[in-house]
Backbone as a chain_set.jsonl record, in Angstrom:
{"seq": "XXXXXXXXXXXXXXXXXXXXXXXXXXXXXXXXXXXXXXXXXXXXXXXXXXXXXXXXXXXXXXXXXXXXXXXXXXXXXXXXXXXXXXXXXXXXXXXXXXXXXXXXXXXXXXXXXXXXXXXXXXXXXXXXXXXXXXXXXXXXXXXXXXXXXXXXXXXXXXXXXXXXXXXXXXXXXXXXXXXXXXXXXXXXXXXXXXXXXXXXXXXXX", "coords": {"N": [[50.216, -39.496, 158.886], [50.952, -36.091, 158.075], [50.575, -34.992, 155.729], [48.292, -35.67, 154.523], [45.872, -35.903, 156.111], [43.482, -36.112, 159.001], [40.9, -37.057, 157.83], [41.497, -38.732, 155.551], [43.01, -40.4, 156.958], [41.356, -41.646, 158.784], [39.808, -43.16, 157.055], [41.762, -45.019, 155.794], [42.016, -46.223, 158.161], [39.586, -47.961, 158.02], [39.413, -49.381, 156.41], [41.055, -51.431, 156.989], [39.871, -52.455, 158.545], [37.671, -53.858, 157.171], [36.967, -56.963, 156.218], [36.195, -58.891, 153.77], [38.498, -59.112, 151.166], [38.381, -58.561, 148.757], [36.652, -56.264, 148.88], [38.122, -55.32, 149.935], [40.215, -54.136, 148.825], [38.88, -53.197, 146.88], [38.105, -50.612, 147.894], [40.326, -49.395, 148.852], [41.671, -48.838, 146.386], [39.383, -46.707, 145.842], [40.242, -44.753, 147.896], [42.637, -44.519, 146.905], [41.975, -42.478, 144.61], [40.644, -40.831, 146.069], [42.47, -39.35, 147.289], [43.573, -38.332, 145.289], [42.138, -36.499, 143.888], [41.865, -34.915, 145.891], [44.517, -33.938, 146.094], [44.945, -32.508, 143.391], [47.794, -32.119, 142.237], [49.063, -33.826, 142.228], [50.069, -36.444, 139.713], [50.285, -39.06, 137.781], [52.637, -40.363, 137.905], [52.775, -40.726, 140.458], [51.944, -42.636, 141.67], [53.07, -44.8, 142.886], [53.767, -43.934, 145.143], [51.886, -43.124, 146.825], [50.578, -45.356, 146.907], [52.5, -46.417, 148.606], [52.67, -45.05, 151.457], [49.547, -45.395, 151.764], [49.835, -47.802, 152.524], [51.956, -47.663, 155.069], [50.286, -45.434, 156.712], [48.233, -47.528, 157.563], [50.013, -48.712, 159.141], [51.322, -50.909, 158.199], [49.281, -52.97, 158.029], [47.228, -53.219, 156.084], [46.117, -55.491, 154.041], [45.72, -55.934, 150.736], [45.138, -56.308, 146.955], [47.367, -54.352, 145.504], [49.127, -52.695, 143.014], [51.493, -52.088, 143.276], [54.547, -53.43, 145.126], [54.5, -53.667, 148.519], [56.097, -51.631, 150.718], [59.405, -51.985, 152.984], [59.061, -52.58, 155.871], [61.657, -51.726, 157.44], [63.136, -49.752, 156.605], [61.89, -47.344, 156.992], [62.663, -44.493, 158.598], [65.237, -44.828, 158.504], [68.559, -43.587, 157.984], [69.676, -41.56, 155.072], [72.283, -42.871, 153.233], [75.838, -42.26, 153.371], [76.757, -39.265, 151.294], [79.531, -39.674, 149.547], [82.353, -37.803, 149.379], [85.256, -36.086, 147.485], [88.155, -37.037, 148.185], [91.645, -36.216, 149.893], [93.444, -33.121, 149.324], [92.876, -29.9, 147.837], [94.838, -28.436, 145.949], [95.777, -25.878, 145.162], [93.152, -23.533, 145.883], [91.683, -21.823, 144.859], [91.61, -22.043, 142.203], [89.944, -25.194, 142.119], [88.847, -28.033, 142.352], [87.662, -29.04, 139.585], [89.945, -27.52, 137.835], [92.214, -29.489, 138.255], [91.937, -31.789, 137.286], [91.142, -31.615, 134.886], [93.945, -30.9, 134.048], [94.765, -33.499, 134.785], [93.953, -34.762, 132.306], [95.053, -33.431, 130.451], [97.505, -34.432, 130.446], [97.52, -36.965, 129.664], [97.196, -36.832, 127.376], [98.497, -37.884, 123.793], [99.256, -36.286, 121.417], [100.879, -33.615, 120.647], [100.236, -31.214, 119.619], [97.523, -31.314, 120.395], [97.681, -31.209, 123.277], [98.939, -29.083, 123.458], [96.309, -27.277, 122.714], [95.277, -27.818, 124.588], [96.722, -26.95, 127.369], [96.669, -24.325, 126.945], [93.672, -23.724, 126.891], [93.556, -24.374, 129.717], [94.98, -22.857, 130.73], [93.496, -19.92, 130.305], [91.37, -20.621, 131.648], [92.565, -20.636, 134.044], [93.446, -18.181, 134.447], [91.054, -16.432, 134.257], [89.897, -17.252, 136.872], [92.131, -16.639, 138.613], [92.355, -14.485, 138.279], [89.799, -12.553, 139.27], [90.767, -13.426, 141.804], [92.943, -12.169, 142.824], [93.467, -9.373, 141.31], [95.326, -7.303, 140.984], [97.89, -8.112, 141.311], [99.494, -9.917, 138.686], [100.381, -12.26, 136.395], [100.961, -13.995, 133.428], [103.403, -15.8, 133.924], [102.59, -16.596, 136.261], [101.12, -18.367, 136.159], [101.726, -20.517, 134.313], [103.393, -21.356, 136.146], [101.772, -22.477, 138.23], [100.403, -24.517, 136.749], [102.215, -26.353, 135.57], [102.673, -26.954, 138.533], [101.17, -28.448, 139.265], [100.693, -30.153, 137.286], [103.311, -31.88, 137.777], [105.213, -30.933, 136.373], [105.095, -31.945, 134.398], [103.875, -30.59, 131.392], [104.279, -28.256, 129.813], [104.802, -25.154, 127.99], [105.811, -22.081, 126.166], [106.838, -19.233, 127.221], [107.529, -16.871, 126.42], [105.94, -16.783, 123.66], [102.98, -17.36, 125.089], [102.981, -14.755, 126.062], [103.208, -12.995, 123.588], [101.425, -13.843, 121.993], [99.419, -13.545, 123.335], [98.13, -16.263, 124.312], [96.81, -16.923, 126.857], [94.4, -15.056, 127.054], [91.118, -14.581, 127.437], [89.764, -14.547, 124.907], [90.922, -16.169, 123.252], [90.838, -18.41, 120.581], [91.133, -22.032, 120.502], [91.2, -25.396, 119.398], [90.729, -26.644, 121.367], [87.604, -27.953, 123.073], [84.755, -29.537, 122.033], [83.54, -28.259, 118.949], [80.649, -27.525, 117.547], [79.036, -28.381, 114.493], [79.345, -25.926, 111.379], [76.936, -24.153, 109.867], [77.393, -23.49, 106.853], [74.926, -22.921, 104.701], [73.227, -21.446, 106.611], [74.257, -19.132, 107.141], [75.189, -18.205, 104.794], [72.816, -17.555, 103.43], [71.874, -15.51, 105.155], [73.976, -13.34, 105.083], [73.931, -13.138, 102.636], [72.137, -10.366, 101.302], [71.303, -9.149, 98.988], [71.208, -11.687, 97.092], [69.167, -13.057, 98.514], [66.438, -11.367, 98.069], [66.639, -11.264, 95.162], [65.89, -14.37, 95.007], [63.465, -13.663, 95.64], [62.307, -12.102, 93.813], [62.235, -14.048, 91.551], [60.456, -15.827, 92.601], [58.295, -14.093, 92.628], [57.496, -13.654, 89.793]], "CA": [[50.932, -38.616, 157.973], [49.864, -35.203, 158.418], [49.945, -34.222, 154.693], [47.051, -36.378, 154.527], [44.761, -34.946, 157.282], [42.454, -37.182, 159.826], [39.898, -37.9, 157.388], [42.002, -40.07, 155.493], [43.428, -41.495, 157.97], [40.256, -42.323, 159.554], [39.366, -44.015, 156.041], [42.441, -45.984, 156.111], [42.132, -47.5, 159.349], [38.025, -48.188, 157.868], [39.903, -50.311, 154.84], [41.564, -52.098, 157.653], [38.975, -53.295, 159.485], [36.742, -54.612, 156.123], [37.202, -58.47, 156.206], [36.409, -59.007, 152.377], [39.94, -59.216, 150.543], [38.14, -58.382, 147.295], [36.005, -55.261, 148.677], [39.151, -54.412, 150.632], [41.489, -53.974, 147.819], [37.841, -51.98, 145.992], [37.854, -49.437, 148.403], [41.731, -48.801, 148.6], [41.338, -47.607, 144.77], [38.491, -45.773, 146.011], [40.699, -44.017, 149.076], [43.633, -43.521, 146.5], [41.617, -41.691, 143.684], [39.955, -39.29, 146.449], [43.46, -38.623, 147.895], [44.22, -37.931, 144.218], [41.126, -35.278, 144.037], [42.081, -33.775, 147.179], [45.25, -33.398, 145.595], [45.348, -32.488, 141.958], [49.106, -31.549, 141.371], [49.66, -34.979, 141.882], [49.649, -36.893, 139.114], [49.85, -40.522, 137.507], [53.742, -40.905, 138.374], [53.133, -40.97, 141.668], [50.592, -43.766, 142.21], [53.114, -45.918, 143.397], [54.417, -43.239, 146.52], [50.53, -42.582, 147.286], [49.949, -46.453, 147.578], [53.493, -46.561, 149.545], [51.712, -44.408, 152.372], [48.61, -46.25, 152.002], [50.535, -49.068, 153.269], [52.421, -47.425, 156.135], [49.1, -44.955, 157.109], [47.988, -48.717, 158.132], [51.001, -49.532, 160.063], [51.672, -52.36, 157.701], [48.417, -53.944, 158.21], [46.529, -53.247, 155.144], [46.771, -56.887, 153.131], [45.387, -56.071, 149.399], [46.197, -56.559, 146.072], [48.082, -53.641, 144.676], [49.515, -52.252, 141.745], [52.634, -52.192, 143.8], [54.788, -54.058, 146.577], [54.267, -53.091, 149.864], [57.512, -50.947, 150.99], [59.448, -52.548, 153.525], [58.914, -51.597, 156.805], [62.334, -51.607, 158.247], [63.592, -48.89, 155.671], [61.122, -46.415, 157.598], [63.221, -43.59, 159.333], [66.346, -45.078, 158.109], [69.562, -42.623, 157.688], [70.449, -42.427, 154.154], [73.843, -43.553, 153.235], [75.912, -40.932, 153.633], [77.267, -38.75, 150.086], [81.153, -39.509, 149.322], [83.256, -36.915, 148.798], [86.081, -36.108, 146.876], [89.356, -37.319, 149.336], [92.921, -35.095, 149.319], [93.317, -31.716, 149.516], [92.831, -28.892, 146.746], [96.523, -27.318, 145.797], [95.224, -24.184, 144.883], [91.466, -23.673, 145.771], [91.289, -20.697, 143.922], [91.352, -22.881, 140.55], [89.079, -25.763, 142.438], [89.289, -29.566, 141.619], [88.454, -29.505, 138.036], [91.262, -27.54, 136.91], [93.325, -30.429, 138.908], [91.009, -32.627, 137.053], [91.585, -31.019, 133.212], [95.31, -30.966, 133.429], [95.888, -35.243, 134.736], [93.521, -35.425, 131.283], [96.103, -33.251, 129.533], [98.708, -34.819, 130.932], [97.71, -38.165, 129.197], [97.223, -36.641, 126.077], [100.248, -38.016, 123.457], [99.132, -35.997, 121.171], [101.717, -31.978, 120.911], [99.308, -30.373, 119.377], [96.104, -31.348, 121.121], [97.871, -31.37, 124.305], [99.54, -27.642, 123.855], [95.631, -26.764, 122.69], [94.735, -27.927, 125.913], [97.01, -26.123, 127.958], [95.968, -22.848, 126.38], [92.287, -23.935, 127.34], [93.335, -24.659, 131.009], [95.627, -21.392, 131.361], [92.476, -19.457, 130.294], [90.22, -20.95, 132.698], [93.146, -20.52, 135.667], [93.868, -16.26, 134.504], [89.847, -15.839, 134.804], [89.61, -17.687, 137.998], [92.72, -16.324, 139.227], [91.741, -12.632, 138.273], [88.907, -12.913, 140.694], [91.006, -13.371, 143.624], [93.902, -11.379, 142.869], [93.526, -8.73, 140.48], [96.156, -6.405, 141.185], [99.307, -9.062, 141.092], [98.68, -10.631, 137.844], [101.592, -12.139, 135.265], [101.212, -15.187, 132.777], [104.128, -16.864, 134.806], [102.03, -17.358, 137.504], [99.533, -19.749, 135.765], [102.708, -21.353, 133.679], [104.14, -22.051, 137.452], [100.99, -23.316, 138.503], [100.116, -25.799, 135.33], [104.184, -27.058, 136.197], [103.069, -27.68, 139.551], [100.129, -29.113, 138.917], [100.962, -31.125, 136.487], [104.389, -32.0, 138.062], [106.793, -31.2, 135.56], [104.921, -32.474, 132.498], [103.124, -29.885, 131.105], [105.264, -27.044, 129.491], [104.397, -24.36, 126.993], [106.857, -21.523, 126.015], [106.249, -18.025, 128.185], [107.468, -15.916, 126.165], [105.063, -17.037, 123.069], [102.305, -17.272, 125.401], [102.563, -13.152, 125.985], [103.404, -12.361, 122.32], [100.524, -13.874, 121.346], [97.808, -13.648, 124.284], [97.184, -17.52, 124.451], [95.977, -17.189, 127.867], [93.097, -14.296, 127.136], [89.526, -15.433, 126.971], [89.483, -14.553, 123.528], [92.094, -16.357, 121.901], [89.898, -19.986, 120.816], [91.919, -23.626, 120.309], [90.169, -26.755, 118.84], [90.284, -28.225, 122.332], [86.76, -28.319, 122.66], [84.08, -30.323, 120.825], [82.719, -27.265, 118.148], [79.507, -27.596, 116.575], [79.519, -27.829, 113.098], [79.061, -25.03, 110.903], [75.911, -24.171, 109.207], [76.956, -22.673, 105.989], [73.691, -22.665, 104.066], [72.524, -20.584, 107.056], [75.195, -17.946, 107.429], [75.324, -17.769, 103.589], [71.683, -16.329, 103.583], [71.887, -14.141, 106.535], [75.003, -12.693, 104.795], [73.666, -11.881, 101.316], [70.631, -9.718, 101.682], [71.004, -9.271, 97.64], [70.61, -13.294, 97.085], [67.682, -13.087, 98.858], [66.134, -10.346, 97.348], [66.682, -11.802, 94.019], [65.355, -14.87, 94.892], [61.929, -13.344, 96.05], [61.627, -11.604, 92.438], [61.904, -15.109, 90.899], [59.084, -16.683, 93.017], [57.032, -13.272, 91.868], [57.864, -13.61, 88.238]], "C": [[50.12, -37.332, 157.828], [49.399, -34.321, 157.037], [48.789, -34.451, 153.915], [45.421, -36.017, 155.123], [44.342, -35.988, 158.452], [41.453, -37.674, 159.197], [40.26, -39.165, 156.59], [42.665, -41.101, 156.202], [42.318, -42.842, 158.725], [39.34, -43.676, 157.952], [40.451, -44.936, 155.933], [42.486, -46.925, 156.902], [40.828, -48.331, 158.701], [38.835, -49.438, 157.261], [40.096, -51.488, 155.617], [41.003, -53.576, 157.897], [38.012, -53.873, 158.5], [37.708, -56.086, 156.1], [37.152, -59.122, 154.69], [37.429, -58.498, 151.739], [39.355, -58.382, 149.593], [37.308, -56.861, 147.514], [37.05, -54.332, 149.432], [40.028, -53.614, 149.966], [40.441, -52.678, 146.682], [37.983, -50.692, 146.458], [39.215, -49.226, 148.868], [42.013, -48.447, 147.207], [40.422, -46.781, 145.211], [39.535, -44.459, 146.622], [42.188, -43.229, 148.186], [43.151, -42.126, 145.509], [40.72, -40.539, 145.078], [41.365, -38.56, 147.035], [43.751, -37.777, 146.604], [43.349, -36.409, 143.883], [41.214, -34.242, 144.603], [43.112, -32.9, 146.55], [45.836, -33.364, 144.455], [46.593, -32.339, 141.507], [49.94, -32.923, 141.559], [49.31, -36.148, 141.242], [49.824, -38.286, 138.583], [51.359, -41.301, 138.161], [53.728, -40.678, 140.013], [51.845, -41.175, 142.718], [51.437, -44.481, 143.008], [53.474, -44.784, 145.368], [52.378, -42.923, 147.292], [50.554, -44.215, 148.053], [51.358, -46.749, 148.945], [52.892, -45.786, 151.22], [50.572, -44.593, 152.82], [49.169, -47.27, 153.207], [51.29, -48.367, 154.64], [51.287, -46.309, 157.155], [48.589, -46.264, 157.823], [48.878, -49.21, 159.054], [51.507, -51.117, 159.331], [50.794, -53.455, 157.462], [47.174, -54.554, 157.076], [46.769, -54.201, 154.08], [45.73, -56.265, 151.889], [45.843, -56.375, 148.396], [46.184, -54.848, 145.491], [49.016, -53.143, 143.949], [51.087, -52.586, 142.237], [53.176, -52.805, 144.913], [54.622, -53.298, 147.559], [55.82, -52.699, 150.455], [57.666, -52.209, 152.149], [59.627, -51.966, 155.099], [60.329, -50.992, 157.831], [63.33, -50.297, 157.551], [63.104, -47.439, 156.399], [62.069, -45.962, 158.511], [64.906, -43.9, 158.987], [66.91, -43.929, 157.763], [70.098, -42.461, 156.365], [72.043, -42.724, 154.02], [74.546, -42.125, 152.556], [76.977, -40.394, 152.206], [79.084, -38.797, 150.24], [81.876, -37.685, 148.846], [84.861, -36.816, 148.267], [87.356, -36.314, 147.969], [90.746, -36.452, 149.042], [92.462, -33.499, 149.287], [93.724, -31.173, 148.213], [93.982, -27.982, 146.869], [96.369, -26.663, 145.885], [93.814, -24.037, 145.143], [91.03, -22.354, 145.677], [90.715, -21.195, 142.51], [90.172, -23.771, 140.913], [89.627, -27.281, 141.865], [88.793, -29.756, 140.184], [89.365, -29.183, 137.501], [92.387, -28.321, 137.006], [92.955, -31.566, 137.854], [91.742, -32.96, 135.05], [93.158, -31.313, 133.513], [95.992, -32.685, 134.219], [95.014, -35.044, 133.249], [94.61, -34.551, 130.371], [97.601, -33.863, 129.421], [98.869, -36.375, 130.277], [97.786, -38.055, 127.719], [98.852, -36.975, 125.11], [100.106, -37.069, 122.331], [100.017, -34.071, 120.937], [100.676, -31.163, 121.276], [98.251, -30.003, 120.437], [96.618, -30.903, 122.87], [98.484, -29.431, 124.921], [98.015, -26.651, 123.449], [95.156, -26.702, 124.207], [95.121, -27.293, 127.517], [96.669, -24.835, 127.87], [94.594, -22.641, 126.824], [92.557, -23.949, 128.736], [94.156, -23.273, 131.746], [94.105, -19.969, 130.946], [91.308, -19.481, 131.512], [91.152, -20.363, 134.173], [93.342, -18.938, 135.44], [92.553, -16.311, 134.701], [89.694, -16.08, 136.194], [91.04, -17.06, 139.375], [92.546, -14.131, 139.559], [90.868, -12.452, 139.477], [89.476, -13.187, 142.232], [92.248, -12.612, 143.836], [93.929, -10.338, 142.003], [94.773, -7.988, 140.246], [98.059, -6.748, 140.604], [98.819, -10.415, 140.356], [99.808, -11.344, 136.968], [101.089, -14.044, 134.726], [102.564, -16.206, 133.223], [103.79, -17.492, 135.519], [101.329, -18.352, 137.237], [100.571, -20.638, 135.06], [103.158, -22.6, 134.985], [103.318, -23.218, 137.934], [100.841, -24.455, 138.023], [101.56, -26.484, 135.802], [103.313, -27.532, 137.315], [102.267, -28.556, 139.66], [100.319, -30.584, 138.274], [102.547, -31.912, 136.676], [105.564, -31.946, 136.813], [106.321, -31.341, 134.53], [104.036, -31.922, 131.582], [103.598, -28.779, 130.356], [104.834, -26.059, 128.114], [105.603, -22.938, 127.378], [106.439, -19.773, 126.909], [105.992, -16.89, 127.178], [106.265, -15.861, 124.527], [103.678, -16.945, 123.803], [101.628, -15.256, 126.026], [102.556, -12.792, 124.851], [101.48, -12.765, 121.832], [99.242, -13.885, 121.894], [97.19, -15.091, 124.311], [96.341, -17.051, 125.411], [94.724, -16.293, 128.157], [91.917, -15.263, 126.73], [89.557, -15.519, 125.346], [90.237, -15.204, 122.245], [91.697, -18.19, 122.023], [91.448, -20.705, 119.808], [90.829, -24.379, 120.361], [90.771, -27.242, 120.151], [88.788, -28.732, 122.846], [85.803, -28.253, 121.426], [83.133, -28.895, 120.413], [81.455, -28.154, 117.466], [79.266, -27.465, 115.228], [78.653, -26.574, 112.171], [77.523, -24.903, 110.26], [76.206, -22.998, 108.205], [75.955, -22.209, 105.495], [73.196, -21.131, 104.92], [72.584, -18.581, 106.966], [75.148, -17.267, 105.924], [73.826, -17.196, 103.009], [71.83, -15.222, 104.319], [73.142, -13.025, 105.533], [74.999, -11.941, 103.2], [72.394, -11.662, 101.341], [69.888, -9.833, 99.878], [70.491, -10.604, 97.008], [68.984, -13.268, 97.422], [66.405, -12.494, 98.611], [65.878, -10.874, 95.989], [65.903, -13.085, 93.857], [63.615, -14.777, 95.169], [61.573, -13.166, 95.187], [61.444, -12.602, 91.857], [60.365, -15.425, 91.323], [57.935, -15.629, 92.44], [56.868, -13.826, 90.925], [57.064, -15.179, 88.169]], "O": [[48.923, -37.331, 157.54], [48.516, -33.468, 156.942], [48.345, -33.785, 152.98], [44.297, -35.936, 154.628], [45.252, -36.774, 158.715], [40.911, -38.665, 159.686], [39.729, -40.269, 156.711], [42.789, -42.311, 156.016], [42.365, -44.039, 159.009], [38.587, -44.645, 158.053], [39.953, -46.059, 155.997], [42.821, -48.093, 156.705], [40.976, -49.544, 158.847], [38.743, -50.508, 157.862], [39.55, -52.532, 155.261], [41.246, -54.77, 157.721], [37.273, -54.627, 159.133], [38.932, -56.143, 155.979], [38.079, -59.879, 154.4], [37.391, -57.271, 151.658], [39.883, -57.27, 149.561], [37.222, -56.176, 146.495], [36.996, -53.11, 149.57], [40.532, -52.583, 150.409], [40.877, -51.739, 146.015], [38.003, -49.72, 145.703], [39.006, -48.419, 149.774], [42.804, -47.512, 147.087], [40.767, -45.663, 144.829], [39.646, -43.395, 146.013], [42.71, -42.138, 148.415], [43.71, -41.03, 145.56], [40.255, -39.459, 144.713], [41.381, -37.343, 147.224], [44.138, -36.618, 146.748], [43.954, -35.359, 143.666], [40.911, -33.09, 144.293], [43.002, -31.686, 146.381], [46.916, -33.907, 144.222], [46.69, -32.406, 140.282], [51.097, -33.124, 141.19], [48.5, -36.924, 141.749], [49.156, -38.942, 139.382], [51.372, -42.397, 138.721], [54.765, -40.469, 140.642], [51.224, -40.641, 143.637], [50.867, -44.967, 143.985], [53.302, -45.242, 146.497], [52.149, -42.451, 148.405], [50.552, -44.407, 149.269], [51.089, -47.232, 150.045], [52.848, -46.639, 152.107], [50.245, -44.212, 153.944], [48.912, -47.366, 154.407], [50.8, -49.02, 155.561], [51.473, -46.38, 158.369], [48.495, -46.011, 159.024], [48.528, -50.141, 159.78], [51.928, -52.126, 159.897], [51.1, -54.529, 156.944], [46.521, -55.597, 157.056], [47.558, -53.878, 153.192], [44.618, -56.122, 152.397], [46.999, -56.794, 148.453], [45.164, -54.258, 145.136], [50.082, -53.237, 144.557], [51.794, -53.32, 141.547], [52.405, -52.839, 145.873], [54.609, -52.084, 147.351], [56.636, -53.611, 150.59], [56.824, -53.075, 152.386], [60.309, -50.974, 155.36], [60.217, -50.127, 158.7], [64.326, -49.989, 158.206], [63.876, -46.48, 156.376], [62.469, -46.801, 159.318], [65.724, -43.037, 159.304], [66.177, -43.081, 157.256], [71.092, -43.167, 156.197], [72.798, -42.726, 154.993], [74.14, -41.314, 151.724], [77.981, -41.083, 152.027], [79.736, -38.034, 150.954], [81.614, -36.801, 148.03], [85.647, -37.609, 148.785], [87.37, -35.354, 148.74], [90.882, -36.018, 147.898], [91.353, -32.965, 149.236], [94.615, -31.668, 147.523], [94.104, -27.033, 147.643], [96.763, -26.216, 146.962], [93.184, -24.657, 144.286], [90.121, -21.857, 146.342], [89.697, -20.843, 141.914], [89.168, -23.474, 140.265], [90.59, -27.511, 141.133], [89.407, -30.577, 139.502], [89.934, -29.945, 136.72], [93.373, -28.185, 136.282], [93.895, -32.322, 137.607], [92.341, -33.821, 134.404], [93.485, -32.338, 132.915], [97.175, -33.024, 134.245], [95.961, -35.366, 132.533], [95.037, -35.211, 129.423], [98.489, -33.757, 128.574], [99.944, -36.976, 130.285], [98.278, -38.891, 126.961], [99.963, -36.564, 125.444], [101.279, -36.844, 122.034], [99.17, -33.244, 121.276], [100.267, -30.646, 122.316], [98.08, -28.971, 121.086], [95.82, -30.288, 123.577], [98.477, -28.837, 125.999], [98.12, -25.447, 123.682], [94.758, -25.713, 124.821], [94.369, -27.154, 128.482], [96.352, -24.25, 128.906], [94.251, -21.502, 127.14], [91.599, -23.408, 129.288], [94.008, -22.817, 132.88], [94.09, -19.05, 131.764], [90.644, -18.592, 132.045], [90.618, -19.81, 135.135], [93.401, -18.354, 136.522], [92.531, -16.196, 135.927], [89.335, -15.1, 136.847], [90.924, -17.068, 140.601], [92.595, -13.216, 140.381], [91.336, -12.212, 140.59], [88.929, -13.175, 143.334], [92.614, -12.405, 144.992], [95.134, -10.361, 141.752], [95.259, -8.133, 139.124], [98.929, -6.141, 139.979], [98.219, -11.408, 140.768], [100.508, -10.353, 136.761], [100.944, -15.008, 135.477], [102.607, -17.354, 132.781], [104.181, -18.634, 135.764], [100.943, -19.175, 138.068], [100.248, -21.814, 135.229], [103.247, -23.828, 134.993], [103.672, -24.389, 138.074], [101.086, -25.456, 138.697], [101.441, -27.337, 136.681], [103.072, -28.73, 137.165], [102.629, -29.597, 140.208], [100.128, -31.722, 138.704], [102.954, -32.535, 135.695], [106.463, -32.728, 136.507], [106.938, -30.939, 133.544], [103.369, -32.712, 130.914], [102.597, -28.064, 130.413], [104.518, -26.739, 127.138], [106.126, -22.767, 128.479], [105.224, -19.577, 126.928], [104.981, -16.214, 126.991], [105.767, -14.751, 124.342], [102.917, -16.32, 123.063], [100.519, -14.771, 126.251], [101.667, -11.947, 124.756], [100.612, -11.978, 121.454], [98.195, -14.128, 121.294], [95.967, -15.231, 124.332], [95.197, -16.735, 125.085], [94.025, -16.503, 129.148], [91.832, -16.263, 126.018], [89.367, -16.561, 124.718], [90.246, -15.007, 121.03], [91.99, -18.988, 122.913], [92.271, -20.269, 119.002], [89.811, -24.237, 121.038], [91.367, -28.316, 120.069], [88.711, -29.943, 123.054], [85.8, -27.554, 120.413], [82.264, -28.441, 121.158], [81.512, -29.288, 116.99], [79.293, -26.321, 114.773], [77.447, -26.385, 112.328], [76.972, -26.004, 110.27], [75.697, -21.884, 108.32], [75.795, -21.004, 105.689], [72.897, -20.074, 104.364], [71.873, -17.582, 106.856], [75.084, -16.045, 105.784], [73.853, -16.365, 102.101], [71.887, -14.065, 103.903], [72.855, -11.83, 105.466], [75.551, -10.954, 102.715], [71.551, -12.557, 101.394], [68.795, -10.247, 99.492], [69.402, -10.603, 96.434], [67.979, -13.424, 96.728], [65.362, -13.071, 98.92], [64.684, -10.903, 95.694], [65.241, -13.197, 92.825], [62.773, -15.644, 94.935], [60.492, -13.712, 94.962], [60.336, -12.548, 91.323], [59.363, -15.314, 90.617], [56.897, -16.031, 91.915], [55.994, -14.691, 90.975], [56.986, -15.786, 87.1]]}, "num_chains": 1, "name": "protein.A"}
């Protein structure tokens, strides 16, 4: 292992060849704490990957007792197992698969309310994301059409309410997500300077 060098190596094979179990296993703590010297930025969590390298630096041959099992050797060069990906094709891949994602969870919602907050939240996210690739040819129908197709049919909010009143701008917030709760106390300092003021003259007084 070459991030090792030849001198440890050449101390590994040494370990090898010692016939005493008990001075074998002494001087493999010895060989890990100078690797550890050599290399200070590695630190206590990763005793067991040092002794894992111990053990294969040997070819497998190094019998001691340590801290940890001995990897297994047939794992060595192995392919890992290869990352799934999402299957089906992206309707629109302007929007991407969560907004496919967000509107089956609105779509289960039984809820009016929550469910017409949630459209308002997902036509927001599709006019920013759609801005970005079309600027020019822009209309709150188009994201209505979409959410419809999306959502096949079961999804519906009123058009002409949704221009009167700008649902679909960034700026126009719905309790569909989880808010943080308020911190009067805080706001109600920050906001009277006089309060505060007043209470300083007390603590003089």
């Amino acid at each position: 292992m070459k991030e090792y060098g030849k001198n440890i190596q050449g101390l590994v094979d040494h370990l090898v060849s010692i016939e005493d179990r008990g001075k074998r296993t002494q001087s493999a703590y010895t060989v890990i704490e100078i690797i550890k010297q050599l290399n200070p930025q590695w630190r206590q969590e990763n005793d067991q990957k040092l002794w894992d390298d111990l053990f294969i630096m040997s070819d497998f041959k190094l019998e001691v007792d340590a801290p940890f099992p001995v990897p297994e050797k047939e794992l060595l060069g192995k392919k890992p197992q290869p990352i799934g990906y999402p299957k089906g094709e992206i309707r629109f891949k302007h929007y991407g698969r969560n907004i496919e994602k967000l509107i089956e969870l609105a779509v289960e919602m039984e809820d009016d309310d929550e469910q017409e907050a949630a459209i308002i939240y997902i036509g927001q996210l599709m006019r920013s994301f759609h801005s970005t690739w079309n600027r020019d040819n822009f209309d709150d129908a188009i994201i209505l059409d979409d959410i419809k197709t999306l959502s096949k049919g079961k999804l519906h909010i009123d058009l002409d309410k949704v221009k009167e009143e700008g649902l679909f701008e960034s700026n126009t917030r719905r309790d569909f997500k989880v808010q943080a709760p308020e911190r009067t106390n805080n706001k109600n300092r920050r906001s009277n300077p006089k309060r505060r003021n007043n209470n300083h003259k007390k603590r003089r007084n």
